[in-house]
C-alpha positions, 0 to 999 in steps of 0.5 A: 500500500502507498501513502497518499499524503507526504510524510510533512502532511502526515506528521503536521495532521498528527500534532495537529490532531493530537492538540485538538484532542486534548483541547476539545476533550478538556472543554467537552469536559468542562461543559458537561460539568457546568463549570461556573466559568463557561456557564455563567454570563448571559451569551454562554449557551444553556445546556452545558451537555449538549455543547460537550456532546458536540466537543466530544464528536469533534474529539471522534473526528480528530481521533479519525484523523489522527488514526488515517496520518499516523498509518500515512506516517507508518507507510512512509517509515516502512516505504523507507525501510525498504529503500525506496528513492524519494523523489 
C-alpha cells in the first residue's frame, strides 16, 4: 500500500490532531460539568451537555484523523525501510 499524503502532511495532521484532542476533550469536559466559568454570563449557551456532546464528536473526528496520518506516517517509515528513492 502507498501513502497518499507526504510524510510533512502526515506528521503536521498528527500534532495537529493530537492538540485538538486534548483541547476539545478538556472543554467537552468542562461543559458537561457546568463549570461556573463557561456557564455563567448571559451569551454562554444553556445546556452545558449538549455543547460537550458536540466537543466530544469533534474529539471522534480528530481521533479519525489522527488514526488515517499516523498509518500515512507508518507507510512512509516502512516505504523507507525498504529503500525506496524519494523523489
Amino acid at each position: 500500500m502507498k501513502p497518499v499524503v507526504s510524510i510533512m502532511h502526515a506528521w503536521s495532521c498528527i500534532v495537529i490532531s493530537v492538540f485538538a484532542i486534548v483541547i476539545l476533550s478538556v472543554l467537552g469536559a468542562l461543559f458537561n460539568a457546568n463549570h461556573h466559568s463557561l456557564m455563567d454570563s448571559n451569551d454562554d449557551p444553556e445546556d452545558g451537555t449538549v455543547v460537550a456532546g458536540t466537543a466530544f464528536a469533534a474529539v471522534g473526528v480528530y481521533g479519525f484523523f489522527l488514526v488515517f496520518c499516523g498509518l500515512q506516517a507508518w507507510l512512509h517509515a516502512r516505504e523507507s525501510r525498504r529503500g525506496a528513492i524519494a523523489l
